[in-house]
NUBA-462481 format. One record per residue (C-alpha): x, y, z. Coordinates in steps of 0.02 Angstrom, whole numbers, padded with zeros to 5 digits, always signed. Example, Ala and Ser with C-alpha at 12.3 -4.5 7.8 and 13.67 -1.06 7.14 Angstrom:
% residues 2
+00615-00225+00390;+00684-00053+00357;
***
This chain:
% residues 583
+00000+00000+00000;+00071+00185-00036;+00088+00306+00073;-00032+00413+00006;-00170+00284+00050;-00090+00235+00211;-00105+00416+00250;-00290+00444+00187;-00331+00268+00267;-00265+00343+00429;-00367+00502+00412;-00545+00457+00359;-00575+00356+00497;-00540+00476+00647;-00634+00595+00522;-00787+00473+00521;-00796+00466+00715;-00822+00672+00718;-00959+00626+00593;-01055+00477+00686;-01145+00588+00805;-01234+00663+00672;-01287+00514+00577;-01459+00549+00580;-01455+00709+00480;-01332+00614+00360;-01477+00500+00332;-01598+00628+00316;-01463+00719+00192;-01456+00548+00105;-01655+00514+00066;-01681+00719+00006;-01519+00670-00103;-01613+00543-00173;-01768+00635-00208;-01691+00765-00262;-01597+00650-00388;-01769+00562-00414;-01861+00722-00471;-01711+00814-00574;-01704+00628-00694;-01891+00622-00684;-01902+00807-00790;-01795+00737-00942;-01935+00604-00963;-02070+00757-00969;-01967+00861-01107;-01946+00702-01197;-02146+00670-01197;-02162+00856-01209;-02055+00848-01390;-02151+00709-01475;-02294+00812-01441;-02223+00927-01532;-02239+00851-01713;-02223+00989-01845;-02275+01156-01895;-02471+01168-01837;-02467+00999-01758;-02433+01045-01587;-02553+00917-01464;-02590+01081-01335;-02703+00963-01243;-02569+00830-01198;-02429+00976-01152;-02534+01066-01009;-02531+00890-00901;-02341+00870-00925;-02298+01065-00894;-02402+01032-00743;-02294+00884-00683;-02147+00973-00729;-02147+01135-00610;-02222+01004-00477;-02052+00910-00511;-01942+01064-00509;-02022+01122-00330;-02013+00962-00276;-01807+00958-00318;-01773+01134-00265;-01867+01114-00097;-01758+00934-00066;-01623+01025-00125;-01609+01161+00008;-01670+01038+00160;-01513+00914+00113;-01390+01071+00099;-01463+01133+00276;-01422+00959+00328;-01242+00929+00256;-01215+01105+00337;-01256+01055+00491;-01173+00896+00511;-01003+00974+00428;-01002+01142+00544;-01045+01042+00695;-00921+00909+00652;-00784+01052+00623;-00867+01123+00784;-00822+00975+00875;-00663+00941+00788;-00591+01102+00829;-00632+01106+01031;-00554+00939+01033;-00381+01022+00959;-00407+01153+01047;-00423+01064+01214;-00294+00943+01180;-00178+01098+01180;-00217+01166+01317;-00167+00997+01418;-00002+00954+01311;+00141+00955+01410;+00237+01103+01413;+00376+01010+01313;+00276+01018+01160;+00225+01200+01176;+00397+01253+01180;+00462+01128+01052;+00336+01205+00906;+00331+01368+00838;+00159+01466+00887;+00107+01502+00700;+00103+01311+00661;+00007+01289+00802;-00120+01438+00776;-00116+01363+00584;-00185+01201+00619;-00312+01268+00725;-00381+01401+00614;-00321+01379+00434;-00314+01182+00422;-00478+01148+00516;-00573+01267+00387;-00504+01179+00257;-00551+01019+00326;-00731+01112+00332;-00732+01167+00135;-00701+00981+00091;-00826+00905+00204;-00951+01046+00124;-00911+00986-00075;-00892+00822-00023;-01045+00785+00068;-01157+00916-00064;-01080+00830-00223;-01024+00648-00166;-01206+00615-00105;-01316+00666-00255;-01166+00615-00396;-01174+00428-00328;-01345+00434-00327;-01364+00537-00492;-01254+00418-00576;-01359+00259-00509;-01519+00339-00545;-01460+00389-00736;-01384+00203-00778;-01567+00130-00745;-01667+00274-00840;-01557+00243-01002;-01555+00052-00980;-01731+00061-00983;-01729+00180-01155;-01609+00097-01233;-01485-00062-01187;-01341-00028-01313;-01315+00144-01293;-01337+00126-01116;-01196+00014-01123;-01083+00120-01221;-01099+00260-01096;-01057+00145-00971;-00894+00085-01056;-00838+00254-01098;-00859+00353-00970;-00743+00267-00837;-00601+00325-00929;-00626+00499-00850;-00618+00421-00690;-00448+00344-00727;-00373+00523-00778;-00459+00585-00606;-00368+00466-00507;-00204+00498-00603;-00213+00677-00562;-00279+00665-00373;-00116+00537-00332;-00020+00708-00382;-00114+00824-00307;-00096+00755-00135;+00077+00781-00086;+00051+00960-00144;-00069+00998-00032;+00033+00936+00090;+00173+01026+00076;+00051+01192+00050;-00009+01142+00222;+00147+01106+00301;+00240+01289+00215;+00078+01387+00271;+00100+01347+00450;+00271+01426+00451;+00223+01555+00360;+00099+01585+00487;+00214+01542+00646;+00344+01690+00560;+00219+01815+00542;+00156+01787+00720;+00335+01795+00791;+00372+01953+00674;+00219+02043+00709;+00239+02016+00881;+00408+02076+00912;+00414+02221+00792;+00482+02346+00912;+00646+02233+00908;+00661+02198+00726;+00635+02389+00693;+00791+02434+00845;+00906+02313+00755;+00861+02368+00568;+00791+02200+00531;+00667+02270+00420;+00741+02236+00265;+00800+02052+00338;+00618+02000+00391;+00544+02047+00213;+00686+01957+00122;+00630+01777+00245;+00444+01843+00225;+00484+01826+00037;+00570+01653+00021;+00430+01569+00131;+00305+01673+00030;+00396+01625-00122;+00395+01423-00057;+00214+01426-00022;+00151+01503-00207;+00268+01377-00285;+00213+01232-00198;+00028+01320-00223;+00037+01332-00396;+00065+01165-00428;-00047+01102-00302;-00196+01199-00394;-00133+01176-00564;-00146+00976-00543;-00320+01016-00460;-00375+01102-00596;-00319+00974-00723;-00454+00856-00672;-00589+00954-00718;-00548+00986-00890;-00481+00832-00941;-00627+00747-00869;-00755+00873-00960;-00646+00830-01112;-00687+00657-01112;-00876+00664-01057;-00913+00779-01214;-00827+00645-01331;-00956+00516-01248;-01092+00644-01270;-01046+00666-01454;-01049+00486-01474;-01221+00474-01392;-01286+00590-01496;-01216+00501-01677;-01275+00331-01627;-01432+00411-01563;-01467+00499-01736;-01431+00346-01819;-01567+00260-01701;-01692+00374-01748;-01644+00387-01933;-01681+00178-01926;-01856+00188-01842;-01761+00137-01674;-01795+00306-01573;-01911+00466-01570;-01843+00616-01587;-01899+00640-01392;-01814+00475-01325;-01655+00536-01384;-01667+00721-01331;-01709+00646-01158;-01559+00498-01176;-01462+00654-01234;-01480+00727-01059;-01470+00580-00957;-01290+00565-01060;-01250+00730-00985;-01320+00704-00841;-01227+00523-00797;-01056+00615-00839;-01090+00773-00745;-01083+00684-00581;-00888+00609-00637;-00826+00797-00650;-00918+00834-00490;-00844+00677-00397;-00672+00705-00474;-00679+00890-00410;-00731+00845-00233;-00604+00713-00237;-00457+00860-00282;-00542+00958-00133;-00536+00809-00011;-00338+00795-00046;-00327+00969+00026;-00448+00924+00186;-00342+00768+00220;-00179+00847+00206;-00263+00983+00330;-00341+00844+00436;-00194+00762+00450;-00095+00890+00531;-00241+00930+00654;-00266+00737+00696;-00069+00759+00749;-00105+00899+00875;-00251+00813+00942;-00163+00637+00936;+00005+00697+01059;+00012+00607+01182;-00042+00742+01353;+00050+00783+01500;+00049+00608+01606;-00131+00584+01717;-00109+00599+01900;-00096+00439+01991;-00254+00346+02060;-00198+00368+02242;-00124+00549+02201;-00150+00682+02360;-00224+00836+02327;-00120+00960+02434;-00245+01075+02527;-00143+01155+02630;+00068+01176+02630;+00179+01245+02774;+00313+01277+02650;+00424+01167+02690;+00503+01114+02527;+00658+00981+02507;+00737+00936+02344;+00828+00770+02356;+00965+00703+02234;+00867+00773+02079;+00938+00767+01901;+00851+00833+01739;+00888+00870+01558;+00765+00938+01414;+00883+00814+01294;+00948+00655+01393;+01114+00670+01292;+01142+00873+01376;+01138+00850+01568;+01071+01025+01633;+01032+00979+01834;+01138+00850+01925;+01124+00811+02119;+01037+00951+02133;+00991+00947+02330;+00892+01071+02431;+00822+01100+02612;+00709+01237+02615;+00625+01304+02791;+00450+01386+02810;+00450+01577+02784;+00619+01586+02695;+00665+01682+02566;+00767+01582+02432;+00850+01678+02301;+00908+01582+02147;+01077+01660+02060;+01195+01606+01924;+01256+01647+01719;+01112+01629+01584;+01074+01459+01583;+01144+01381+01729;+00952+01304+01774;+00867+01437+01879;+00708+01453+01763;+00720+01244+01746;+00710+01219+01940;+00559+01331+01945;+00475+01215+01792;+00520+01086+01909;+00452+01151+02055;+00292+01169+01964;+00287+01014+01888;+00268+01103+01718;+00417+00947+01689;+00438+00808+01799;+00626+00758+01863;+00720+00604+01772;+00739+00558+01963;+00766+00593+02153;+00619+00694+02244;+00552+00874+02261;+00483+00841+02422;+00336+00997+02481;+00249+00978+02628;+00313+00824+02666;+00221+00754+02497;+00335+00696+02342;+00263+00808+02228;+00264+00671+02102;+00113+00578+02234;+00009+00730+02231;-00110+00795+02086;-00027+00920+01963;-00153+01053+01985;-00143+01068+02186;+00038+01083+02177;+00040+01248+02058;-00119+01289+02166;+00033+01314+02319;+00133+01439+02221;+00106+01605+02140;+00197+01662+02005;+00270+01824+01921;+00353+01830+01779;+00468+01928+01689;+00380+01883+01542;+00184+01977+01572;+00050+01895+01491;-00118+01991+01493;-00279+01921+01417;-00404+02021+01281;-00549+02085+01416;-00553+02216+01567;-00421+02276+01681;-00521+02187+01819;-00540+02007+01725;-00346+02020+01704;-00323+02028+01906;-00450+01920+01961;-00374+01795+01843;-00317+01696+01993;-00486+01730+02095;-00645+01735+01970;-00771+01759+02122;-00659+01889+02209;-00755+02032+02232;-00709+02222+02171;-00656+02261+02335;-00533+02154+02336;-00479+02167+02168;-00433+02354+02233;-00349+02301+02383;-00256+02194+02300;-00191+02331+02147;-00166+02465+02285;-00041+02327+02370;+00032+02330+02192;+00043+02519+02175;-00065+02501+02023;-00241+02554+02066;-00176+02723+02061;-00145+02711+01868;-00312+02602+01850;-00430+02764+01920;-00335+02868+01791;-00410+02777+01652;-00563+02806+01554;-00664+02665+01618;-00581+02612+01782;-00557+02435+01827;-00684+02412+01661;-00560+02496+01526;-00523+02346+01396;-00355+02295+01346;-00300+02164+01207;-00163+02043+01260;-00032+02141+01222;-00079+02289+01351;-00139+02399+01208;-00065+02588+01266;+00004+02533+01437;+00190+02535+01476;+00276+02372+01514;+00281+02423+01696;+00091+02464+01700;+00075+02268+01616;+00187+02190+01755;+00111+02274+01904;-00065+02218+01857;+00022+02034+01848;+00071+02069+02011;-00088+02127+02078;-00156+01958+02015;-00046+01844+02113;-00076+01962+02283;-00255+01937+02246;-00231+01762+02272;-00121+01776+02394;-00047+01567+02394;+00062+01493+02546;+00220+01499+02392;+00295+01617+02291;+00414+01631+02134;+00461+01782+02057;+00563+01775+01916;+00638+01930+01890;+00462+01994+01938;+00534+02189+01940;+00632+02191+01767;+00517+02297+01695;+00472+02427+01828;+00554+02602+01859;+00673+02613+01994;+00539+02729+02112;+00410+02597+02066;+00523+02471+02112;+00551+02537+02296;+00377+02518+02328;+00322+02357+02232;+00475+02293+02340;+00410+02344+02505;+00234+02266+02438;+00346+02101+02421;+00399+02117+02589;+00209+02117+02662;+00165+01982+02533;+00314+01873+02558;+00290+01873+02759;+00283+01710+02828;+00261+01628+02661;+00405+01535+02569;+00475+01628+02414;+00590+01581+02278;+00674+01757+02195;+00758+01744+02033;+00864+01892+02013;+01018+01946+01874;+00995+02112+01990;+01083+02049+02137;+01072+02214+02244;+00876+02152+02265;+00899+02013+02337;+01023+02057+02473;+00900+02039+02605;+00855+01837+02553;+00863+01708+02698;+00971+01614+02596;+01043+01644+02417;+01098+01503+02319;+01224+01507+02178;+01190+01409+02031;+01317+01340+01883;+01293+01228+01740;+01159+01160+01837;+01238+01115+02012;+01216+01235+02159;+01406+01297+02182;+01370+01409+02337;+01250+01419+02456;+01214+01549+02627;+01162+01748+02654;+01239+01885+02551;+01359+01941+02700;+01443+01751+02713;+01455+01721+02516;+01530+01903+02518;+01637+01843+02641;+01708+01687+02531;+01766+01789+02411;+01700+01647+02286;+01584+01654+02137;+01445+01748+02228;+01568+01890+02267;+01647+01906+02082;+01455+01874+01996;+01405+02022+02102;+01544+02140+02096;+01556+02119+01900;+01382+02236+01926;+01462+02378+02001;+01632+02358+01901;+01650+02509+01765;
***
């Protein structure tokens, strides 16, 4: 078997299961297919009665027309009216299936592993989401409007024109398969195409995402000029791999029309000859005429759903990927859901590495007391931001224990461990809604009250009164007109909403003045009070006051006590922090 059909094979059947739930409008779509089908084939029968009641010049039989002029407008009601119900239908069962299809992806996502999130680029991601899932609805939409009534049509034609007329019947019959072997040739083509339209689209996407989104540092570093030349390759790559995808795709349709209008001529020499002999009336072969049309109409409409359907199942088959990785690991059975924590936290003997063959953390090993204030120091990539993922169980250890609270965190249920800490980042992340949503992120039911106690703590409420709207202004996820400090002291208002018995802050006051700083520090200090707090700083004059500061190198903790006794040492503390002041 190819790979093609492995890969189709693959495809249709997850597809089918999105489609099962709505079987019952897909049999209602399939019996107003048929009458629909029924009624259009019926109406060539009429025009063919209708013409042989047309004899000659002054010999028209007006009595025998009205009847079959009659039937005929009851026929044509009767396929428009089937018509519309099965397209209602198809539409249903194809958005809802899409419907469906897309919450799974997009719920699937939001419980992959953090490993996967930062292993892809964000455009691909967004790209299968959006882009590939409505292409997966465009071919559903064809295929279900034309597959249904062609099959049908083409059934429902053979038997009229068997019953008019055996031979030619049969000649149709032999002919008109050879458009279906040209189809085929093409669609094999057409396929990888797609595929690699699909597959060049999503980084198109994922660059346009990361440009547009960090324009303020392509335009400092004059990458202007350097983001339009990439923008052009990839743009370049995706019409080249375009055009051929839609050039084969639009081969079938001519080449297929081609060869129907040879059978038609056919059909219509043999025919004349029939009714030269004695064999036909003029009316017979004006309706086997149509039914000739008719019967190879349905080939160019199958071949054409079957070039759209290589599109939806390159498109499905990068959404069946997202949805298909594997999630981050279920919680054990027995695991404990933490309640409460003292803050007691012990890391034992722990090693970890993103790629087994790099070792980042080795022995890493840890005793941290309730209340204390651990700051985390060390060169770019030593493992400060990993021991926090860590800590979180965003990734679990290769082995040894992160003990909290006397629990292996590896016992206890993902979600109550982050429930113990609260984060801030250096990296803010605001969501599209009002200033208000954006603190009470944390809380939902808090009330406004507290959402103001909790941005006064964070020296932000005076900033939020200023606004137009108050607590109710909108901003979009990028903060819309407020400064980057303005964005990282409402992310601190949200964790002192929320107030946990943990706290990390990872370089938490990198983007705040220095006055602002003074105070969102002495904020820190009420927040932090009796609660256990992990400080990631490069700014080591903040972090002076920790209970205990530990040094961190390639992933092992080379130092370890208060600033005054790694001062003292004269070690790597002493030269990492003196290199600040050094001109």
């Amino acid at each position: 078997m190819s790979d093609n059909k492995k890969d189709r094979g693959s495809i249709l059947k997850p597809l089918l299961r999105y489609l099962k739930p709505y079987r019952v409008q897909l049999i209602m779509a399939l019996i107003l297919a048929v009458i629909n089908v029924a009624a259009t084939l019926y109406a060539p029968i009429l025009t063919g009665d209708a013409v042989d009641l047309i004899v000659d010049k002054g010999r028209v039989d007006f009595d025998g027309l009205k009847p079959l002029l009659l039937q005929f407008a009851v026929t044509i009601i009767i396929a428009s009216i089937s018509q519309y119900l099965m397209t209602l239908c198809t539409n249903k069962v194809t958005f809802s299936a899409v419907y469906d299809l897309r919450n799974d992806a997009f719920d699937n996502l939001s419980r992959l592993p953090l490993s996967y999130i930062d292993s892809h680029p964000k455009g691909d991601i967004i790209s299968r989401l959006i882009s590939d899932v409505e292409q997966i609805s465009d071919g559903l939409i064809m295929g279900f409007a034309q597959l249904f009534t062609g099959v049908i049509t083409i059934v429902g034609t053979l038997g009229f024109m068997l019953s008019i007329n055996v031979r030619i019947a049969l000649m149709v019959v032999v002919l008109t398969p050879i458009s279906l072997f040209a189809a085929r040739f093409i669609a094999k083509n057409t396929f990888n195409y797609f595929k690699q339209q699909t597959s060049v689209r999503g980084d198109l996407t994922s660059f346009v995402e990361e440009t547009t989104g960090n324009q303020k540092t392509v335009k400092a570093f004059f990458h202007e000029a350097q983001a339009e030349e990439d923008f052009e390759q990839l743009n370049y790559k995706l019409k080249d791999v375009s055009v051929k995808a839609i050039f084969f795709s639009s081969m079938t349709n001519p080449t297929t029309r081609f060869i129907n209008s040879l059978v038609y001529a056919a059909v219509g020499i043999v025919g004349a000859f029939s009714v030269i002999g004695g064999h036909f009336s003029v009316g017979q072969l004006s309706c086997f005429l149509t039914y000739a049309n008719q019967y190879t109409k349905p080939f160019n409409e199958i071949s054409g759903v079957i070039t759209e359907l290589q599109g939806a199942f390159a498109s499905a088959k990068r959404v069946f990927e997202l949805i298909d990785q594997p999630r981050e690991p279920e919680d054990k059975r027995d695991a404990i859901e933490l309640n409460e924590c003292d803050g007691t936290l012990k890391v034992q003997n722990v090693y970890f590495s993103y790629n087994r063959d790099l070792p980042l953390i080795e022995d890493f090993n840890l005793d941290v007391k309730k209340g204390q204030r651990i700051a985390i120091v060390g060169p770019t990539g030593c493992g400060k931001t990993t021991f926090i993922n860590l800590l979180m169980r965003f990734y679990d250890v290769n082995s040894g224990e992160i003990i909290l609270s006397g629990e292996s965190i590896k016992n206890c249920t993902r979600d109550s461990v982050r429930a113990m800490y609260g984060m801030v980042l250096q990296d803010t992340w605001l969501k599209s809604g009002t200033i208000r949503e954006n603190i009470s992120y944390s809380k939902p039911d808090a009330t406004l009250d507290e959402i103001r106690a909790a941005a006064k703590n964070a020296h932000c409420d005076s900033f939020i009164r200023k606004l137009e709207h108050g607590y109710d202004t909108q901003i979009t996820e990028d903060g819309g007109t407020l400064s980057a400090g303005q964005k990282q002291l409402l992310c601190i208002a949200r964790v002192m909403l929320s107030l946990p018995p943990m706290l990390i802050l990872d370089e938490a006051t990198s983007s705040i003045d220095t006055r602002t700083e003074i105070l969102v520090q002495e904020a820190f200090e009420r927040m932090m009070e009796g609660r256990t707090s992990f400080i990631i700083a490069h700014r080591l004059s903040t972090i002076r006051s920790a209970d205990c500061i530990i040094v961190m190198d390639a992933g092992h903790i080379v130092e370890q006590g208060t600033h005054d006794e790694l001062m003292q040492r004269q070690g790597f503390y002493s030269k990492l922090y003196n290199s600040q002041f050094e001109v």
